[in-house]
C-alpha positions as semicolon CSV with decimal commas, in nm:
position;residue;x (nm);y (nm);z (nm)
1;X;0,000;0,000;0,000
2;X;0,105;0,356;-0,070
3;X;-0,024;0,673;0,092
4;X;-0,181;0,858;-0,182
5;X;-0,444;1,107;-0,036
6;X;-0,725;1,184;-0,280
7;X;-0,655;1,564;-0,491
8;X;-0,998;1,799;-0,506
9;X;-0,879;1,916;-0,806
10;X;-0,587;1,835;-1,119
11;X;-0,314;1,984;-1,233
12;X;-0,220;1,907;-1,629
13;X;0,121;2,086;-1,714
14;X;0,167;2,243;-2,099
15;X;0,346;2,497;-2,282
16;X;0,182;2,842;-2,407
17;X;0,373;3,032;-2,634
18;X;0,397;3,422;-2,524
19;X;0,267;3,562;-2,804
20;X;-0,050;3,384;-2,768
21;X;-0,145;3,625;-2,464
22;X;-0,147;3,899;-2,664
23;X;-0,280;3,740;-2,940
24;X;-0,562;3,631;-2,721
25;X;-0,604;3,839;-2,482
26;X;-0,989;3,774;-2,433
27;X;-0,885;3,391;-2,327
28;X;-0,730;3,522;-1,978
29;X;-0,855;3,679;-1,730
30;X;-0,539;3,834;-1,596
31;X;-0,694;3,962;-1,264
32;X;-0,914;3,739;-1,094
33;X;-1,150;3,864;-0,810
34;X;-0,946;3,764;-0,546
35;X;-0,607;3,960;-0,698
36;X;-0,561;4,327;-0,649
37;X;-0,454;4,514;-0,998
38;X;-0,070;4,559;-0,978
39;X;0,185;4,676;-1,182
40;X;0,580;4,590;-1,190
41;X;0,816;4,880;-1,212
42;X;0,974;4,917;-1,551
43;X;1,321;4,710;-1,412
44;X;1,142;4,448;-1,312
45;X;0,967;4,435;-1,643
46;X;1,261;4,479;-1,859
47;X;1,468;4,210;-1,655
48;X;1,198;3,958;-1,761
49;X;1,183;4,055;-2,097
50;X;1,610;3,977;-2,075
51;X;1,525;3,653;-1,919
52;X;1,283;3,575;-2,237
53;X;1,557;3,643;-2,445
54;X;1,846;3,496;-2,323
55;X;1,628;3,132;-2,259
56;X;1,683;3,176;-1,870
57;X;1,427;3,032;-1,599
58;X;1,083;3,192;-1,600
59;X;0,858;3,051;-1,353
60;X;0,575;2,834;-1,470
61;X;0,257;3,052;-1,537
62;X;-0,058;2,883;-1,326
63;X;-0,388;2,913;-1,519
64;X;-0,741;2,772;-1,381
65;X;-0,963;2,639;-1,639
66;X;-1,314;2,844;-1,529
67;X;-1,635;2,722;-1,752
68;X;-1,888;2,984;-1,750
69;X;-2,136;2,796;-1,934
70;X;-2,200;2,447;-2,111
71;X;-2,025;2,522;-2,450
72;X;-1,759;2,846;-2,294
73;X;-1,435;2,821;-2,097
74;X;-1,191;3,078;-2,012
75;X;-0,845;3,111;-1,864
76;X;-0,819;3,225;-1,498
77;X;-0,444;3,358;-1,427
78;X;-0,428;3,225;-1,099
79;X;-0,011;3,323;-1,080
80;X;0,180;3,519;-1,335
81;X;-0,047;3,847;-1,400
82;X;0,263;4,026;-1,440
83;X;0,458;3,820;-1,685
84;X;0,150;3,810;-1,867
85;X;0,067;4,171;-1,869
86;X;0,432;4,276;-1,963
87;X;0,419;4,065;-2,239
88;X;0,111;4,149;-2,338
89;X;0,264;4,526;-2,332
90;X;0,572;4,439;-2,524
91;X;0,393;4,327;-2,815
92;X;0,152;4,651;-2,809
93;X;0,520;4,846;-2,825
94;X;0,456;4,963;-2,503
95;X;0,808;4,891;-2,347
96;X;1,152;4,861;-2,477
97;X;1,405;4,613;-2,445
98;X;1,663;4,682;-2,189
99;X;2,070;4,826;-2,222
100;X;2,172;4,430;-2,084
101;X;2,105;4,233;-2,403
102;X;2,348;4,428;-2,559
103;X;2,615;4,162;-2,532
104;X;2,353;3,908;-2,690
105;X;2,272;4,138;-2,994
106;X;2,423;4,478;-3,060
107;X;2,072;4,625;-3,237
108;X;1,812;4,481;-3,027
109;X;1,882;4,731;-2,664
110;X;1,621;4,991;-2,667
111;X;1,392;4,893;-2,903
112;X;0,999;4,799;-2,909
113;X;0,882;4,500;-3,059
114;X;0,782;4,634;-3,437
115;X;1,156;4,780;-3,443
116;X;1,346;4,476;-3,353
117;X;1,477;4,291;-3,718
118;X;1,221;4,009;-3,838
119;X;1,492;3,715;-3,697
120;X;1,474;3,860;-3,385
121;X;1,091;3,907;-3,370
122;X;1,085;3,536;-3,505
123;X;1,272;3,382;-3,202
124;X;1,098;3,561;-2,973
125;X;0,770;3,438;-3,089
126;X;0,889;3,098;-3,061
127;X;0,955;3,129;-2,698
128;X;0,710;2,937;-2,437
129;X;0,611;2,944;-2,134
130;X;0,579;2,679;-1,893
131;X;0,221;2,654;-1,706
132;X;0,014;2,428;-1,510
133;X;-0,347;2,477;-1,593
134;X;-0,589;2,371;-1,305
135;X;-0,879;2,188;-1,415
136;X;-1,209;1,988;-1,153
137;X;-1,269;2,330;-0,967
138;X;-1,426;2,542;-1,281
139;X;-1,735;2,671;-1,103
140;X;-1,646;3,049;-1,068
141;X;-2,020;3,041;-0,839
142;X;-1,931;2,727;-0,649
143;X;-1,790;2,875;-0,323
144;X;-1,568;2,596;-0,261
145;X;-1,452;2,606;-0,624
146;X;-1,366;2,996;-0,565
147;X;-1,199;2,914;-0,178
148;X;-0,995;2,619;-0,319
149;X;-0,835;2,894;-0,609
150;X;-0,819;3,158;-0,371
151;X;-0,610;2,934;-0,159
152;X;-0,402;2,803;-0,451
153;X;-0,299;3,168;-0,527
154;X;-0,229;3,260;-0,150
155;X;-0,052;2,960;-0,099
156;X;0,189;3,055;-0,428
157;X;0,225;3,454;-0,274
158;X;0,412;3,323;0,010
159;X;0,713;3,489;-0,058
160;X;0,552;3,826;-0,122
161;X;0,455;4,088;0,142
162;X;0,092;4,098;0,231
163;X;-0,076;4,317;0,430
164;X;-0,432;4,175;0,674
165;X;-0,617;4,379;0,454
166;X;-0,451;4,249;0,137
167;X;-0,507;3,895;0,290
168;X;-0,858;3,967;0,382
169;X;-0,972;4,071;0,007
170;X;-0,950;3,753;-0,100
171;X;-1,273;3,626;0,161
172;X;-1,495;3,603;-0,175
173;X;-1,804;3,463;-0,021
174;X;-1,763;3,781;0,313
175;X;-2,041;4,008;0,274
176;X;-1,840;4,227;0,484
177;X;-1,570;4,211;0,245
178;X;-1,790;4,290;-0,015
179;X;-1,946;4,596;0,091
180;X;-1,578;4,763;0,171
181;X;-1,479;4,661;-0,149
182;X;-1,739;4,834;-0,353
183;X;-1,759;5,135;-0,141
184;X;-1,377;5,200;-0,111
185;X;-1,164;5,006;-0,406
186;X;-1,119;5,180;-0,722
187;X;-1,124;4,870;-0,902
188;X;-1,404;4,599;-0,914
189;X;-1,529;4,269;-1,076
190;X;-1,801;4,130;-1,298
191;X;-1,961;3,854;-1,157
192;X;-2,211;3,754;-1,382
193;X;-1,973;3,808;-1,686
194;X;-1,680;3,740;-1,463
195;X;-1,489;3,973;-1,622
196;X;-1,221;4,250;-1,404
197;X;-1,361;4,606;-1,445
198;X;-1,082;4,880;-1,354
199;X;-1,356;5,198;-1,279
200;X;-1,566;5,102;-0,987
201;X;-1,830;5,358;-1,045
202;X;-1,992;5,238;-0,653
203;X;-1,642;5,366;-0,456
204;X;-1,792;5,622;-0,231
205;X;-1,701;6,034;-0,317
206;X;-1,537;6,067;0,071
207;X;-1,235;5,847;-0,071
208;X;-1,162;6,056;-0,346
209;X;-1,131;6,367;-0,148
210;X;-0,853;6,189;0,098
211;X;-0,501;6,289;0,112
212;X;-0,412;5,972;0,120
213;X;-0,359;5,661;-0,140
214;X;-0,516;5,335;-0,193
215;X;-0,216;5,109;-0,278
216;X;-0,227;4,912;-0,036
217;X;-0,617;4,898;0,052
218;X;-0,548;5,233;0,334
219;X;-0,897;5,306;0,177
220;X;-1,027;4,946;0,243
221;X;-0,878;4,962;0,587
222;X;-1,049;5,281;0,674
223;X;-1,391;5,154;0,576
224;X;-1,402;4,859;0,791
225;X;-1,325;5,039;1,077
226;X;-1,564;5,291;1,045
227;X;-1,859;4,994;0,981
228;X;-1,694;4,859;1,333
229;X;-1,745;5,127;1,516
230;X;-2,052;5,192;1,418
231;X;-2,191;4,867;1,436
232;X;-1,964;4,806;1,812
233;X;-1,908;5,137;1,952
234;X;-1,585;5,215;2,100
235;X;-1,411;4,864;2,048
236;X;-1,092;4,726;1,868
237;X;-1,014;4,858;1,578
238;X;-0,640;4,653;1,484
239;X;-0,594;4,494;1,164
240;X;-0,687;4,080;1,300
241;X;-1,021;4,256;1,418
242;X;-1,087;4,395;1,065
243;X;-1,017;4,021;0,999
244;X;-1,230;3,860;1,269
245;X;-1,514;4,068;1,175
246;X;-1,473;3,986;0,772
247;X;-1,520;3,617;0,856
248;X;-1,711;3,689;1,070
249;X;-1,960;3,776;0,806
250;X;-1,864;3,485;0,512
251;X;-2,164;3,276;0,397
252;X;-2,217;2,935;0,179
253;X;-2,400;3,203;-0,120
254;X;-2,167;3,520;-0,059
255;X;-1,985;3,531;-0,346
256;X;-2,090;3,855;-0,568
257;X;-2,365;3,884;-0,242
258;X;-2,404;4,280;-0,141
259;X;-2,692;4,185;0,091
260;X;-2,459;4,377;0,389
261;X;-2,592;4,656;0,258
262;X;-2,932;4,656;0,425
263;X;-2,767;4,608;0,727
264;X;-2,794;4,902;0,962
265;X;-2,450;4,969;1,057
266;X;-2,385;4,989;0,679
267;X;-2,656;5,251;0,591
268;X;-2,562;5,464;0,923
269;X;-2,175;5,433;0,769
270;X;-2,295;5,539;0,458
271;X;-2,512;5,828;0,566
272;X;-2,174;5,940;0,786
273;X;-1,963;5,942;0,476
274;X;-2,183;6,121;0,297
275;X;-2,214;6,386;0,565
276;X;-1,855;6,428;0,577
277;X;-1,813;6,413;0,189
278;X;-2,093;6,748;0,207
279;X;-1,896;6,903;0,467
280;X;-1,542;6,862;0,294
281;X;-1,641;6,861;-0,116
282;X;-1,644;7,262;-0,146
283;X;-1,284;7,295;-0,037
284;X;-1,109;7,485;-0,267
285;X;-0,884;7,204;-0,319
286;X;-1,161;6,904;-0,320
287;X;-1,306;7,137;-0,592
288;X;-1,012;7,180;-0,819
289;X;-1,025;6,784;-0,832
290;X;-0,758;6,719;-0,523
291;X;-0,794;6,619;-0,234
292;X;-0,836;6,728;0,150
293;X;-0,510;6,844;0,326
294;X;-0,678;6,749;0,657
295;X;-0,780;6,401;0,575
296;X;-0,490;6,247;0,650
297;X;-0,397;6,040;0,893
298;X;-0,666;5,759;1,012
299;X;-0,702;5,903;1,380
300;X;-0,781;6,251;1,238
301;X;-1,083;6,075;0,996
302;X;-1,191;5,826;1,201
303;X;-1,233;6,109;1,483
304;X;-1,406;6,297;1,261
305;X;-1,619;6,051;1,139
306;X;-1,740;5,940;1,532
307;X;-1,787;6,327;1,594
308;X;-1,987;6,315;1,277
309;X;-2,173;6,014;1,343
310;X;-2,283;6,109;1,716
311;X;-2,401;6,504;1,595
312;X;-2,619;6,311;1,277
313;X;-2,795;6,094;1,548
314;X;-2,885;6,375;1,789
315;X;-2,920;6,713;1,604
316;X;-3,085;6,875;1,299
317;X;-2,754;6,920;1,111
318;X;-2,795;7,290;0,891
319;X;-2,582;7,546;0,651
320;X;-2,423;7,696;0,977
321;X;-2,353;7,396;1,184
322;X;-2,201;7,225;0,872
323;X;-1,961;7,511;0,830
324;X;-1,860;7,527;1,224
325;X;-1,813;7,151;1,203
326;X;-1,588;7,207;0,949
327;X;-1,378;7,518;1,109
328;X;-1,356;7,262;1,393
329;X;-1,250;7,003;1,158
330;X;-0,966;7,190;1,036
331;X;-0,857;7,345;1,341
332;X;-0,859;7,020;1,537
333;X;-0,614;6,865;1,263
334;X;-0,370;7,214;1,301
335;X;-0,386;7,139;1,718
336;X;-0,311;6,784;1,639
337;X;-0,016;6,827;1,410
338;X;0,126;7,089;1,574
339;X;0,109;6,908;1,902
340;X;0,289;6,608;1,715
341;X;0,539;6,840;1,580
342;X;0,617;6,970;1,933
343;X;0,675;6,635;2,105
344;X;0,902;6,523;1,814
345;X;1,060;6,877;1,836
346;X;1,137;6,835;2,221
347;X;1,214;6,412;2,190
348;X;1,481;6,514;1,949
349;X;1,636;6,850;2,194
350;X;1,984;6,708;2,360
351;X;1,922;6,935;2,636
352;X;1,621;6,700;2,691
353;X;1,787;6,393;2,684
354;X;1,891;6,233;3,041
């Protein structure tokens, strides 16, 4: 006897030449729902596009067969959206070859695809990659088809740095998750066409007015701790309890499920932000299309946002109190800076050190 446990799902390894990605672009689906949308930096492009060319290593490409219906399948890139996607862009002449392949040919360095000579165009067309395509979990509405891929592609980002909230997008069936991603990502997907879209026209206005990014899901992050403490009062609001509170809220039908919103802590958040998006949206520089110089860092909003939430739940809210809240607003974040400048000032005086 051998010990041979039983696999939920198959892995057949092939060969894909590169060319067929851009050829085809329509047969991937470079950014499944549980990936964020990220880009390499030009060096990190360029040194794959050296790799291609010399015949070096490239890690195998892992594709999930998904069906969406009786007679249609498509290609899910579960790992390798960004050797795809530079590929894909160095066919479209989008990116150049870099200054290293000089010593391999003289006339190539520099150049775009449609400049390179035909025998060099020719052998790079030839080139492959290797993939594994993942086949017996192609129901993109079976949740344990989706939690299975989902842990296939965390399982393969083990090396990479991942924030909670990073880790915490990828809860697919999380109606929790799913409300803070279409109120606060700038991206989105297509469920019922399963397709990426890369304008989420739901993100909420507030977001758009902060002075701060969404690179790494800040936006995301800010959102579920508003919905905590208005669903929980004053209560934890650390990363594992934006976590706890995520699973918390996963269910056997939650994939593309927005049912959280007729929950009440998610209309009062809602009604909050949009409070605060009427009492920030005529500053001069929220106007010019920039953003708030004030909403900053998360204890400054997220103080707001309670001050905000308590006056909306026990006064009539007018013109005039709208603008004092705001004076207040700003002049709190001045106190609060200025009092952080001062203790940084005074921790860095010799004279203050023992």
């Amino acid at each position: 006897m051998a010990f041979d446990p039983s696999r939920d799902y198959k892995i057949i390894p092939s060969k894909t030449k590169i060319k067929d990605f851009h050829e085809y672009p329509d047969d991937y689906i470079t950014r499944p729902p549980y990936q964020r949308k990220t880009v390499w930096s030009k060096k990190k492009q360029q040194s794959l596009l050296d790799s291609i060319v010399r015949g070096y290593y490239v890690p195998k490409i892992v594709l999930r067969k998904i069906r969406l219906d009786s007679d249609t399948t498509i290609q899910e890139v579960v790992d390798g959206q960004q050797r795809i996607t530079t590929v894909q862009r160095f066919y479209a002449d989008e990116i150049i070859l870099p200054k290293s392949l000089k010593s391999i040919h003289p006339d190539i360095p520099g150049k775009t695809y449609s400049k390179l000579p035909v025998e060099v165009r020719r052998y790079i067309d030839r080139q492959e990659f290797d993939v594994d395509e993942i086949t017996d979990i192609e129901d993109p509405r079976n949740p344990e088809h989706q939690k299975l891929a989902t842990e296939i592609f965390w399982r393969l980002q083990q090396g990479e740095s991942l924030n909670q909230m990073e880790i915490a997008h990828a809860r697919l069936s999380s109606l929790g998750r799913n409300f803070i991603v279409k109120y606060a990502d700038d991206i989105t997907f297509d469920f019922e066409s399963y397709k990426p879209v890369d304008k989420n026209s739901d993100k909420h206005r507030f977001f758009n007015i902060l002075n701060r990014p969404n690179s790494r899901m800040q936006h995301l992050s800010l959102l579920a701790r508003m919905v905590l403490l208005e669903s929980k009062g004053v209560t934890d609001l650390k990363d594992d309890a934006i976590v706890e509170w995520i699973d918390a809220t996963v269910v056997k039908d939650g994939i593309g499920n927005q049912d959280f919103e007729n929950d009440r802590s998610a209309k009062e958040t809602l009604a909050t932000l949009n409070l605060l998006y009427a009492l920030f949206k005529d500053d001069p520089m929220a106007k010019d299309g920039g953003v708030v110089q004030e909403l900053t860092p998360d204890y400054v909003v997220l103080s707001m946002f309670m001050l905000a939430r308590y006056l909306k739940a026990n006064y009539k809210i007018d013109s005039d109190i709208k603008q004092l809240l705001r004076e207040f607003y700003i002049s709190f974040h001045e106190r609060c800076c200025q009092q952080i400048d001062l203790s940084a000032s005074v921790t860095n005086d010799p004279d203050q050190v023992g």
